[in-house]
C-alpha positions, 0 to 999 in steps of 0.5 A: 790334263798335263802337269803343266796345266794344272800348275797354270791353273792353281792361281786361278783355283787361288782367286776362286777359293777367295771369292768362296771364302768372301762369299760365305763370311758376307752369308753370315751378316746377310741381316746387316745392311747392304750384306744381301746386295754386296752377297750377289755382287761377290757371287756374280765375281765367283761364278765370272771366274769359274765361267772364266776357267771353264772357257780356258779350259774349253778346246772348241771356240762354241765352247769358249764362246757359251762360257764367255756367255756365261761370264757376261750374264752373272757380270750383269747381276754384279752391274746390277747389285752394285749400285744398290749395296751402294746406296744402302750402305752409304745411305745416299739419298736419291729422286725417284730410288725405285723408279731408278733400280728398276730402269737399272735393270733394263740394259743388263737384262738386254744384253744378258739375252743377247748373249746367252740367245746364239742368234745373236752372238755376232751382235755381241762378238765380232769374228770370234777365233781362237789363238794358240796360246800355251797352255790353254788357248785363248778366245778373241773378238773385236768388240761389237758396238753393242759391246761397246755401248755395254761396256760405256754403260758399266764404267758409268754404273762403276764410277757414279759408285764410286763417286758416292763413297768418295763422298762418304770418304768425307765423313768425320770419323775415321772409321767410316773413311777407311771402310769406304778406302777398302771398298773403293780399293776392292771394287776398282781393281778389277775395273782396272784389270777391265781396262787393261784388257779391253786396251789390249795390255795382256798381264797374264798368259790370258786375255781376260785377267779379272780372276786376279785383279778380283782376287786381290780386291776381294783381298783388300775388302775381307781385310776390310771386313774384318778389320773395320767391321763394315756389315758390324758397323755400317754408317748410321744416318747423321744430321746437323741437329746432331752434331749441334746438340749442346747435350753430350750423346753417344749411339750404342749398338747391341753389343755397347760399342759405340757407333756414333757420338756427337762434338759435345760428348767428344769433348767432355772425353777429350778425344778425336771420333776417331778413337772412340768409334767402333770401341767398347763403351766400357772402355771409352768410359772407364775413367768418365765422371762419375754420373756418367760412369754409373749410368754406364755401368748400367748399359753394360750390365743390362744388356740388350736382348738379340734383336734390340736396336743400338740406344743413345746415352 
């Protein structure tokens, strides 16, 4: 291979190493909630990318052609577990939630088959060609009805997701909008990419330039991460009795930090939820009155065993 085409290849060994290092952190919280859905939806994303290299590099169109297979395959197990991470994480409630998760699978499982069986390539990819494009050739097509009714499909799947963290957006507390802001924001870009490309808008030497738009999404969701801690704190179920409790009460996990705390705990501390939640309950509590302040000093000195589910003050 020519120096050339390795220094055109180091963006995309860039994207791929993302991908890697997002899905082993999202392997470590695999017991949070949501973890194991949004782990095959990030694994989906790097084995698209490794299938979108290896077509790159690919000198034959039947080899171009088996990897944009490959690539329509492991994009259907991210169309797949999308809309669960999505509704376990927002805890959106749905009629019929199984019935609906397995009628979801129907269609990528379809349209898996007709792209791996290659009887049935010409359904899917409409006079297939190669342009000789530098350094590396690139694979075109017209875009079949089938592909297109797929693609229809995916956008329906993409937004009707995104519509529900928008409405998570809505939450109180701050902490919980900013998780679903990075999620949104990480999960839209490569939609976004996806647009351009099927509008014929090439960003890159390539056709196909979703290896960067999901390098920089999967970016904006490890800062999430990290940052706001989503598989650390996921949103926790909350209802009107709650927030209209006359009693003051705060939710704890394992580690006393507060998950959650009702108006009337939020006014005996004279603070906004937003500086409360996701912070030590040592701290919120440091300078509270002094009931409370012994009570807490046992939360903190007690602490709960591995496994021990978050408790209320």
């Amino acid at each position: 291979m020519s120096e050339e085409k390795i220094i055109f290849l180091i963006p995309y060994a860039g994207s791929l190493g993302i991908s890697l290092g997002l899905l082993f952190y999202v392997w470590a919280w695999r017991t949070s909630r949501g973890a194991i859905s949004f782990f095959l939806f990030t694994l989906s994303q790097t084995m698209y990318i490794t299938g979108n290299i290896l077509e790159m590099v690919s000198p034959t169109l039947n080899g171009k052609i088996i990897w944009e297979s490959f690539q329509a395959v492991v994009g259907s197990m991210a169309v797949i577990a999308f809309p669960i991470f999505i509704i376990q994480y927002t805890e959106f409630k749905i009629k019929n939630q199984n019935l609906l998760f397995a009628l979801s699978f129907v269609f990528p499982i379809l349209f898996s088959v007709l792209s791996i069986a290659k009887d049935y390539h010409s359904l899917i990819y409409l006079n297939p060609r190669i342009l000789p494009t530098k350094p590396f050739t690139a694979l075109v097509y017209e875009y079949s009805p089938v592909f297109i009714t797929y693609t229809v499909y995916i956008f329906f799947i993409v937004f009707s997701g995104c519509a529900v963290l928008v409405h998570k957006m809505i939450q109180p507390h701050s902490l919980y909008r900013n998780q679903s802001a990075f999620i949104l924001a990480g999960l839209m870009l490569p939609v976004l990419g996806s647009i351009l490309s099927l509008a014929g808008i090439y960003i890159t030497a390539q056709r196909d330039s979703s290896p960067f738009t999901v390098a920089i999404g999967n970016l904006l969701l490890a800062w999430g991460l990290f940052r706001f801690r989503i598989f650390d704190m996921t949103p926790v179920a909350r209802d009107n009795v709650f927030e209209t409790l006359v009693d003051p009460v705060v939710i704890l996990d394992k580690n006393n930090s507060i998950l959650d705390v009702n108006t009337a705990m939020l006014d005996l501390l004279g603070k906004e939820s937003k500086d409360v939640v996701g912070q030590s309950a040592k701290i919120v509590f440091e300078n509270f009155p002094i009931p409370i302040k012994q009570y807490n000093r046992i939360c903190l000195e007690d602490r709960p065993e591995d496994g021990d589910p978050g408790r209320n003050a």
